[in-house]
C-alpha positions as CSV (number, residue, x, y, z in Angstrom):
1,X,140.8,16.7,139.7
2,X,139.6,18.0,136.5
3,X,137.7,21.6,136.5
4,X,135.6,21.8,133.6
5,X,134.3,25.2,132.2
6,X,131.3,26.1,130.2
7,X,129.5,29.1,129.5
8,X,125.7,29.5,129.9
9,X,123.8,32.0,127.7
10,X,120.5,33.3,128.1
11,X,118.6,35.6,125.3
12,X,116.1,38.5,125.9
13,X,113.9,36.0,125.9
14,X,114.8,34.1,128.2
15,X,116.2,31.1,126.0
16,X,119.2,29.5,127.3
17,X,122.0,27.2,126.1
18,X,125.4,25.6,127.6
19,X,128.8,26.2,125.3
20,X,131.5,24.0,126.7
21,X,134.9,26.2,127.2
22,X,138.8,25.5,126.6
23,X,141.4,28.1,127.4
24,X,140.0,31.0,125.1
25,X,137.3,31.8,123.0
26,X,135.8,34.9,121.0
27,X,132.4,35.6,121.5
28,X,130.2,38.1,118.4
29,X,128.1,37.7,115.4
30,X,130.7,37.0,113.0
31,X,130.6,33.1,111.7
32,X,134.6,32.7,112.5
33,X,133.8,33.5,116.4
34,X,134.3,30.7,118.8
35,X,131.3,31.6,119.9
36,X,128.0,33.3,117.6
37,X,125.5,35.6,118.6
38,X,123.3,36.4,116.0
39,X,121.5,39.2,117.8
40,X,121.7,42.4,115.4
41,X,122.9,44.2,118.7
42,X,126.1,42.3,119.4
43,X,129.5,43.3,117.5
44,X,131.0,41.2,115.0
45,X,133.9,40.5,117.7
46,X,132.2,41.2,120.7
47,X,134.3,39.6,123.9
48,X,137.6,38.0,124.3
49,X,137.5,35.4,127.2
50,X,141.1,34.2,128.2
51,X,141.9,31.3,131.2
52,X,145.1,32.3,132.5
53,X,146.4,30.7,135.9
54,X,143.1,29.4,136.8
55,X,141.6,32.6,136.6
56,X,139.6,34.0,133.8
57,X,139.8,37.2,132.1
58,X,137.0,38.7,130.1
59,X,137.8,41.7,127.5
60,X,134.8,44.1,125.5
61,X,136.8,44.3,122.5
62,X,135.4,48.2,121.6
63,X,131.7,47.2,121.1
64,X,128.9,49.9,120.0
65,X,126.7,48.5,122.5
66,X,129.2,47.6,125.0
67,X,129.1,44.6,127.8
68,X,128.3,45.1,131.3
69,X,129.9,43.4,134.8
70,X,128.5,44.2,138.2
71,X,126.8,47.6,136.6
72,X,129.6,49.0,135.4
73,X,130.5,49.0,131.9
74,X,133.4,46.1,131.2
75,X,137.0,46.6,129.8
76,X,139.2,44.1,130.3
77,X,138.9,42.2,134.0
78,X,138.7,39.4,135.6
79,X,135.2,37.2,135.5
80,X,134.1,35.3,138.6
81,X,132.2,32.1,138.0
82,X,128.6,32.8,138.7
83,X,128.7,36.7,138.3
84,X,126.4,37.6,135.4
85,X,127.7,39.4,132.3
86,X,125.5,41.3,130.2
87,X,125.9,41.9,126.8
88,X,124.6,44.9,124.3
89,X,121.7,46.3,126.8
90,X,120.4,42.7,127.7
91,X,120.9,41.1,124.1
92,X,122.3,38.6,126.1
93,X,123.5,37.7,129.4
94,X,126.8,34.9,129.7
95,X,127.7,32.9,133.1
96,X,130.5,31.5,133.5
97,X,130.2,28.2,135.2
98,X,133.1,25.4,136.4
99,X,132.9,22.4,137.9
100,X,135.2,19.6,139.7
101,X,135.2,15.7,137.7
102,X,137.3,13.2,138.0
103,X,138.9,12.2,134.8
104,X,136.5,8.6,134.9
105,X,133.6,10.8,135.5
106,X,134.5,13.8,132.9
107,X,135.2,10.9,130.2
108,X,132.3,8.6,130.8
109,X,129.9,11.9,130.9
110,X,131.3,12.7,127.4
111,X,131.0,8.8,126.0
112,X,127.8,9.6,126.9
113,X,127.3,13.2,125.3
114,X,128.3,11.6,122.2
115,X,126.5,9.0,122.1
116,X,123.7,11.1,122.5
117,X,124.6,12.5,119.6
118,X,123.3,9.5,117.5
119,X,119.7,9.8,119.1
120,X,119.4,13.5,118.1
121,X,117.9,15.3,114.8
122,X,120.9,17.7,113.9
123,X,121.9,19.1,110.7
124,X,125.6,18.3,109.5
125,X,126.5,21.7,110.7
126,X,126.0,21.5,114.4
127,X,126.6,18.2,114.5
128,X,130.2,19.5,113.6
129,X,130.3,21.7,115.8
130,X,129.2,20.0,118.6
131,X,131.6,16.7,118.3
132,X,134.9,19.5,118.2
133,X,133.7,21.4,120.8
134,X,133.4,18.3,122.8
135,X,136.6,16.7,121.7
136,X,138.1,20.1,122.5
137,X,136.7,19.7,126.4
138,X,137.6,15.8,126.8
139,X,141.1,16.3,125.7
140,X,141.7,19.7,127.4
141,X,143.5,21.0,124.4
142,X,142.6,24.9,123.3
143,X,142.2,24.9,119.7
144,X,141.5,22.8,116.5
145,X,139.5,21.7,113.5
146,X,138.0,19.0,111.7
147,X,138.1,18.3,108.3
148,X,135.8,15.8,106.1
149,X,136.1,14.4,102.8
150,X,134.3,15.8,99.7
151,X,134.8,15.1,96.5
152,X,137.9,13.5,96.8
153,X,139.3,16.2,98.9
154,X,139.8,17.0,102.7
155,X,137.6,19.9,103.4
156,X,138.4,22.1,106.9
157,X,134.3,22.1,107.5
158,X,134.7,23.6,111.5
159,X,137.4,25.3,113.6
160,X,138.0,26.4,116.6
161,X,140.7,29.2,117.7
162,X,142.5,29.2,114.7
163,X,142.8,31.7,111.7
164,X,141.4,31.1,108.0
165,X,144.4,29.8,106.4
166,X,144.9,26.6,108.6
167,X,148.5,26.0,107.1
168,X,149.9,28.7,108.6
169,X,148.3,28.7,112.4
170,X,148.7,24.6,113.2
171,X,151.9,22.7,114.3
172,X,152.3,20.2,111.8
173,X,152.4,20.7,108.4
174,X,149.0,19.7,106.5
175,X,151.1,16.6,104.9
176,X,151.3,15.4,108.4
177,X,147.7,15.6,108.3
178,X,146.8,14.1,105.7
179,X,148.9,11.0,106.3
180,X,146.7,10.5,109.2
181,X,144.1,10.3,106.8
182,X,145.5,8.5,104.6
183,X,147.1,5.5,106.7
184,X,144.4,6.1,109.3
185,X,147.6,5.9,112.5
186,X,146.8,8.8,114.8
187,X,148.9,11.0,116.0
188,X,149.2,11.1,120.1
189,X,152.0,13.4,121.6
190,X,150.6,14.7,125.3
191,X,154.6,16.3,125.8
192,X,156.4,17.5,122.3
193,X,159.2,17.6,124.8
194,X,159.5,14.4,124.9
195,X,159.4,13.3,121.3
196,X,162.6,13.8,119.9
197,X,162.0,12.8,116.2
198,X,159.2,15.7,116.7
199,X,161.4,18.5,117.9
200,X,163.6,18.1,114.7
201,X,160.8,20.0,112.2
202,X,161.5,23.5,112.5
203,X,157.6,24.5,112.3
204,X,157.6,22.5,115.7
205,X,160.8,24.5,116.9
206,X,159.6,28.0,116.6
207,X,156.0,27.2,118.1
208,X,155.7,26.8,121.9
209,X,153.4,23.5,121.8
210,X,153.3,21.1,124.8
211,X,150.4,18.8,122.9
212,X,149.3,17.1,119.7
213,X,146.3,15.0,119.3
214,X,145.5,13.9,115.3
215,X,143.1,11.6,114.6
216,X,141.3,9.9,111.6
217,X,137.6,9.7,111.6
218,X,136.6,6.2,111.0
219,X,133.6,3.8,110.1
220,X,133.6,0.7,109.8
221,X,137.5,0.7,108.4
222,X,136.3,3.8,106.3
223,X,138.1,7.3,106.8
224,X,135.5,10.1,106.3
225,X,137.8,12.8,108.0
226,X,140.7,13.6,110.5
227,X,140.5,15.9,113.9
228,X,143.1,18.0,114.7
229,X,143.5,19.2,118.6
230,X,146.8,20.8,119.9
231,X,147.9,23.0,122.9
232,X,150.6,25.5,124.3
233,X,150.2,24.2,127.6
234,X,150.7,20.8,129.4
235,X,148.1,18.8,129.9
236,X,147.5,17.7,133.4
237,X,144.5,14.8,133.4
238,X,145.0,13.8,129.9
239,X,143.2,11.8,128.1
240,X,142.7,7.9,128.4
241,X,143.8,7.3,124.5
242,X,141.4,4.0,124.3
243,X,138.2,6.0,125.8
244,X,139.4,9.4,123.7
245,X,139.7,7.4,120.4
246,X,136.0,5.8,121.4
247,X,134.6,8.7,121.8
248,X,136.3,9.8,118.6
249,X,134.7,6.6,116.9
250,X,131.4,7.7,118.4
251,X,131.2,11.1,116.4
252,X,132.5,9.9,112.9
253,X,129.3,7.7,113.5
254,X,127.5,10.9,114.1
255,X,128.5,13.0,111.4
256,X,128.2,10.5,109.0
257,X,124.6,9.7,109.8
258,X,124.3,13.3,109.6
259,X,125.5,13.1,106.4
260,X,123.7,10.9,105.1
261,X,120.4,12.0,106.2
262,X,121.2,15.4,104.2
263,X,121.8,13.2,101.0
264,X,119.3,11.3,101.6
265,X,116.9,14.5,101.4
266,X,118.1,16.4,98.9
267,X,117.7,13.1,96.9
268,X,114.2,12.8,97.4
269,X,113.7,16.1,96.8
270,X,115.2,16.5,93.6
271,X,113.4,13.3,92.9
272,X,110.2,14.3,93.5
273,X,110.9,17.8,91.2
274,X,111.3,15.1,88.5
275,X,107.9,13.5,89.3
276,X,106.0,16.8,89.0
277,X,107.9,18.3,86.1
278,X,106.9,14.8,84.4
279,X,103.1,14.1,85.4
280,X,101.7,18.4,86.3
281,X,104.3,20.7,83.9
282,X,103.4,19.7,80.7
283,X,99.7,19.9,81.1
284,X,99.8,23.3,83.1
285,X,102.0,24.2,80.3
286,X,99.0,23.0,77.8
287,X,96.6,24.9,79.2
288,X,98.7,28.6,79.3
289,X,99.2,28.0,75.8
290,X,95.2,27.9,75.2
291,X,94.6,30.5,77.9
292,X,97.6,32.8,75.8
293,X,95.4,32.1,72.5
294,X,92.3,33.2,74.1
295,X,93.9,36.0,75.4
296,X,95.7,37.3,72.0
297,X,92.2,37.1,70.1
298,X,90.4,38.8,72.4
299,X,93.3,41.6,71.9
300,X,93.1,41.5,68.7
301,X,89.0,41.6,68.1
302,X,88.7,45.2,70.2
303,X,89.3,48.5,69.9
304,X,88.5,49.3,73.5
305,X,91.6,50.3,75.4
306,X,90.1,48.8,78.5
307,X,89.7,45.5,77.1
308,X,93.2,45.9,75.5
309,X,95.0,46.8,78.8
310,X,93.5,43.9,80.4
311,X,94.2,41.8,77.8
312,X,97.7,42.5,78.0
313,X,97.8,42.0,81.6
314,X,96.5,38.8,81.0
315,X,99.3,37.9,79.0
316,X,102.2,39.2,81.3
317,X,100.5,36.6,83.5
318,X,100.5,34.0,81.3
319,X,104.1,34.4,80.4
320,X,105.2,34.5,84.3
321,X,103.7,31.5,85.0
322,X,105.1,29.7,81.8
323,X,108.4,30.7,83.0
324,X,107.8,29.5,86.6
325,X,107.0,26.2,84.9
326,X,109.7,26.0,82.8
327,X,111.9,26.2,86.4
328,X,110.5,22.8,87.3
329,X,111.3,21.3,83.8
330,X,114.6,22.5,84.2
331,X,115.7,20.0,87.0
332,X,114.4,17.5,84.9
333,X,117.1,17.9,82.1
334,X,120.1,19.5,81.4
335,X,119.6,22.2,78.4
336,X,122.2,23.6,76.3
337,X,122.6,27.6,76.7
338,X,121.4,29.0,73.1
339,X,124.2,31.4,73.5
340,X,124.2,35.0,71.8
341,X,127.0,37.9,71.8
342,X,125.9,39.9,74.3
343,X,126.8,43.7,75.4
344,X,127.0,43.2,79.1
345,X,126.3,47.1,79.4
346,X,123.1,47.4,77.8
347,X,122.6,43.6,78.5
348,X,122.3,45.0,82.1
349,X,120.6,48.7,81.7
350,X,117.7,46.6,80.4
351,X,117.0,44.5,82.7
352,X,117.4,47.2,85.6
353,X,115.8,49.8,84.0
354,X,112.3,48.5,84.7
355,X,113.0,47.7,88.7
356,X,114.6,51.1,88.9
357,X,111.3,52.6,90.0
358,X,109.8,49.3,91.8
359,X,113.4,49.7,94.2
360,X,112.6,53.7,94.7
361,X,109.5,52.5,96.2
362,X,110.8,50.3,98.5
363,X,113.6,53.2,99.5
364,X,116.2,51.3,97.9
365,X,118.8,52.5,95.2
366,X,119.7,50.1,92.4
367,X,122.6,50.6,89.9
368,X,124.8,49.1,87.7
369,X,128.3,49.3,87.4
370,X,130.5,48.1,84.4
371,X,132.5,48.8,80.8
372,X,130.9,47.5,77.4
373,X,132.2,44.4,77.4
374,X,130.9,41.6,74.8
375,X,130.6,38.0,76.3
376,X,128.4,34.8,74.6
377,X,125.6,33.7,76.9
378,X,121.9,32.8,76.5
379,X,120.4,36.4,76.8
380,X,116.8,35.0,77.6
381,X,118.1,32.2,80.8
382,X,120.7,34.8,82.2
383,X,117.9,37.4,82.4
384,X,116.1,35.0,84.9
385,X,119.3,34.5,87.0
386,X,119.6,38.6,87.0
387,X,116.4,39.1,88.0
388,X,116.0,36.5,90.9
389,X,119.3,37.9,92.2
390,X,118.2,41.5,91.9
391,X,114.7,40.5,93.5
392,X,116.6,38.7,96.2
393,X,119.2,41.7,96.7
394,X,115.8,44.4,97.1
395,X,113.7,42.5,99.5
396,X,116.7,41.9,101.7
397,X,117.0,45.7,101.3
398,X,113.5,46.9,101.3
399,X,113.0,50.2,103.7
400,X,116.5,50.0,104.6
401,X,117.3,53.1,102.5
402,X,120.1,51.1,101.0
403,X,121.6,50.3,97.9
404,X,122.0,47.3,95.8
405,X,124.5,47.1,92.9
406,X,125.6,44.9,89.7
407,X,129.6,45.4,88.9
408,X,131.1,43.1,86.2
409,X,134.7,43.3,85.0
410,X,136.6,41.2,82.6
411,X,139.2,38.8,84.5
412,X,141.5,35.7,83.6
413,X,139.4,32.9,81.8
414,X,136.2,34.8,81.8
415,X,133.7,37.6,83.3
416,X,133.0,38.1,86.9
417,X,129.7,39.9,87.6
418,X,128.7,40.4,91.4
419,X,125.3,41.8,93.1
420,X,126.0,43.5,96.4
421,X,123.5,45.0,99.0
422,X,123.5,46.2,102.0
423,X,120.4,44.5,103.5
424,X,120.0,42.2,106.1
425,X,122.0,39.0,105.2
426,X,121.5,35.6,105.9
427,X,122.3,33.4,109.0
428,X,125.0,30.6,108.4
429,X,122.7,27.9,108.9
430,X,119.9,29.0,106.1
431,X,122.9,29.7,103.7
432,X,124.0,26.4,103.5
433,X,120.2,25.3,101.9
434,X,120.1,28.4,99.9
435,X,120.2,26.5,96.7
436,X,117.8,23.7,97.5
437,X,115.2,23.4,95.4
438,X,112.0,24.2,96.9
439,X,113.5,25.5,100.0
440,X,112.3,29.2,100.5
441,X,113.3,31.9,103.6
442,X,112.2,34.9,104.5
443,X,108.9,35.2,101.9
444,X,105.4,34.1,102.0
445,X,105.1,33.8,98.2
446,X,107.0,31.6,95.7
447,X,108.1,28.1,95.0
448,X,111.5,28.2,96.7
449,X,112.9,27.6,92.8
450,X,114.5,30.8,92.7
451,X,118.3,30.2,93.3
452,X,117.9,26.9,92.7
453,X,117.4,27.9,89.3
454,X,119.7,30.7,89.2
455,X,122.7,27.9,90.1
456,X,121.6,25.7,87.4
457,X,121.4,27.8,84.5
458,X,124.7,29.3,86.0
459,X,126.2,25.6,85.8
460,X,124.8,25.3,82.4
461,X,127.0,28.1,81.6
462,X,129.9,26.4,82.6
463,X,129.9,29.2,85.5
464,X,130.5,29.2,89.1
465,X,128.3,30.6,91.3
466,X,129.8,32.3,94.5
467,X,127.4,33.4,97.7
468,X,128.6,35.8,100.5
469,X,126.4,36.6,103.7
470,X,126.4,38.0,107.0
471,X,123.7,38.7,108.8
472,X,123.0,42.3,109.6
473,X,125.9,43.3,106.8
474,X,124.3,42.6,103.7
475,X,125.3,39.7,100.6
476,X,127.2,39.5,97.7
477,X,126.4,36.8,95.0
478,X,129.9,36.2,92.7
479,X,129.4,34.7,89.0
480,X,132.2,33.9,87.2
481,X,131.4,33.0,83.6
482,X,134.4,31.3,81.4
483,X,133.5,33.2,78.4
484,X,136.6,35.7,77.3
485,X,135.1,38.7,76.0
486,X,135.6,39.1,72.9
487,X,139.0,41.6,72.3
488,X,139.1,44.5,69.8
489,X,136.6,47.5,69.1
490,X,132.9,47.1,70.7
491,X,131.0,47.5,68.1
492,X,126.8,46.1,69.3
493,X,124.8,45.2,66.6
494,X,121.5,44.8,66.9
495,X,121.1,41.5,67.7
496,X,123.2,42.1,70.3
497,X,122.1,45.3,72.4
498,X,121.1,42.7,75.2
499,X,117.5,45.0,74.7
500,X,115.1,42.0,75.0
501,X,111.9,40.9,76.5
502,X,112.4,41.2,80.2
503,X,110.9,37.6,82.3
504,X,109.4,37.0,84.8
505,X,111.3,36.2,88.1
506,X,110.5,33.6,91.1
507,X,113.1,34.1,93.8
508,X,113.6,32.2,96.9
């Protein structure tokens, strides 16, 4: 008889959901936890939970807001199926919960689970998440990962109980792996002990592993991916292989509609940018640049200051909103950066010196950090990536009394310039979308262009564009722009102080 174990979670407001459970799991806010809690009150490694003997153990791994078990605060103990658990002064409250199946009725509930799966709306990312986490309880193995194919390449898109670098923290070597793939034969060994041929690879040898389950992801005689599951213990229901590679079957069908649902969107939206930069840009454009004239004569035919001010204002106006435009147009074609030699120092100073004041009065510090360093770039597109990043960095930051700061230095094959703040981040799943064109969190204003923008002009470059987030801890955006500064002397000339007109920004 099979005892299967999940864990039931209920928010402050009263919201609850069921995580299946294999022999151990971290639970926190951290992305790599087996478990996330995105609540700004739980730890980035929160609990340990641990099966041992039947019996589980629960550990607060040194939290600032601490866990709670029968009233008293929690250390390390045992956790009895059924007893609440509360985490971070009610943030959260965790059951454990176990029941008895029979191995027909444990694998025929999961067929079903995972057919399921097809029915359901679910972005590529929990439907990742979801088919190892079951794959994990239908096989009874403790950890793994699954990896698609992109561009070319096997990605590791989800894990479970395992460290960053994969390599080092599996029983096989990643060749092994990747011949799955590539030949599409699975690997099934429910007892290493018994496979001689196995016990011969010394990375097999100095691992205590009882089982190892790798498997291709298949459609329709495609291979879109491989699962990897493995365990330190025996297994002692395992598997039917037929139903297990089924159910497999069942979630390469899933991800893959998944997939191609997310293609499928961002294709129609970058279609439909196309469509309006083509039919609505051009004319918008056409009447700014009549709405600009009117604006410069009127200027130019008064000696009142008042007139004059407003005039001017008009004009700023008009020039943000020809910019915003020319963000649409952008997606429409790919433009060549008019590059210029550029002081990254005063390059930077001017384009933070006038948000200096707008971040004082939003209790935020803003600062640059860098040597004179001379790099070819097109001074008037980089502003607007600068200035949609440094927007971004002070809302996230806004009445935090925190600090955002540019840093470049000069690094094999290029530049490296990164914004860093301390604000409140991003949650995993909005990162993912974060250059999408129209796609906007967190603000009621703008076109959701922003960082779409910011990644294209970046691209035009011939850059790479890096983005770092954890909520509650802040983000860090990474260019990396393949221009090698030019060696020798600095010595700015005028056309290249990087002192030019600052433009307006749209951010995300």
């Amino acid at each position: 008889m099979a005892q299967r174990y999940q864990l039931l979670i209920r928010d402050r407001h009263g919201f609850e959901r069921i995580v299946p459970l294999a022999r151990s799991a971290t639970v926190g806010r951290q992305s790599l936890c087996d478990v996330v809690l995105s609540d700004a009150m739980i730890s980035r490694n929160h609990l340990r939970l641990e099966l041992q003997d039947d019996t589980w153990w629960v550990e607060d791994l040194q939290t600032t807001h601490g866990s709670c078990y029968k009233g008293e605060p929690l250390g390390r103990q045992v956790w009895e199926p059924g007893i609440p658990l509360v985490l971070a002064d009610g943030a959260y409250t965790l059951l454990l919960l176990c029941s008895d199946q029979t191995s027909s009725e444990l694998h025929l509930q999961a067929i079903l689970e995972a057919a399921q799966l097809l029915a359901e709306e679910v972005d590529l990312e929990d439907m990742l998440e979801q088919s190892l986490d079951r794959l994990l309880t239908i096989s009874g193995t403790d950890r793994g990962f699954l990896m698609l194919l992109e561009d070319g390449e096997l990605t590791a898109r989800v894990q479970r109980n395992l460290g960053q670098e994969l390599e080092g923290h599996i029983q096989l070597s990643m060749s092994s792996v990747h011949k799955v793939f590539e030949t599409g034969d699975p690997i099934w060994i429910l007892n290493v002990a018994e496979d001689g041929q196995l016990l011969t690879q010394q990375s097999i040898q100095r691992l205590e592993l009882k089982t190892i389950l790798c498997l291709p992801l298949l459609l329709q005689g495609r291979r879109i991916g491989v699962v990897y599951l493995d365990s330190r213990r025996p297994i002692t229901e395992p598997p039917d292989r037929q139903t297990f590679e089924a159910i497999v079957s069942l979630c390469a069908i899933a991800i893959e509609r998944a997939r191609l649902s997310e293609e499928n969107l961002r294709s129609h939206v970058l279609a439909t940018v196309g469509q309006v930069a083509s039919s609505i840009v051009h004319d918008f454009k056409n009447g700014l640049f009549v709405l600009r004239g009117h604006a410069d004569l009127l200027e130019l035919s008064t000696e009142d200051s008042k007139v004059r001010h407003h005039s001017r204002k008009i004009l700023e106006c008009v020039d943000r909103l020809t910019h915003l435009s020319q963000d649409v147009l952008d997606f429409a074609k790919v433009r060549e950066p008019k590059r210029e030699t550029v002081d990254l120092r005063a390059f930077m100073d001017a384009i933070l010196e006038p948000m200096v004041a707008q971040a004082a009065e939003m209790g935020v510090s803003l600062r640059a950090e860098g040597p004179s360093s001379l790099i070819k770039l097109d001074p008037g597109r980089f502003t607007r990536v600068m200035e949609n990043l440094l927007a971004n960095a002070l809302d996230a930051t806004s009445g935090m009394n925190g600090e955002v700061i540019v840093t470049w230095i000069q690094v094999t094959g290029g530049v490296q310039i990164r914004v860093k703040d301390r604000g409140r981040g991003i949650p995993r799943r909005v990162i993912k979308r974060i250059f999408e064109p129209f796609f906007s969190y967190g603000k009621k204003k703008g076109t959701g262009l922003g960082m779409a923008t910011v990644k294209k002009i970046v691209e035009e470059h011939g850059g790479t564009l890096e983005f770092l987030s954890e909520e509650g801890e802040g983000t860090e955006v990474i260019i990396l722009l393949p221009d090698h500064p030019i060696t020798g002397a600095v010595r700015v000339s005028e056309e290249s102080t990087g002192e030019h007109r600052s433009l307006g920004a749209e951010h995300v």
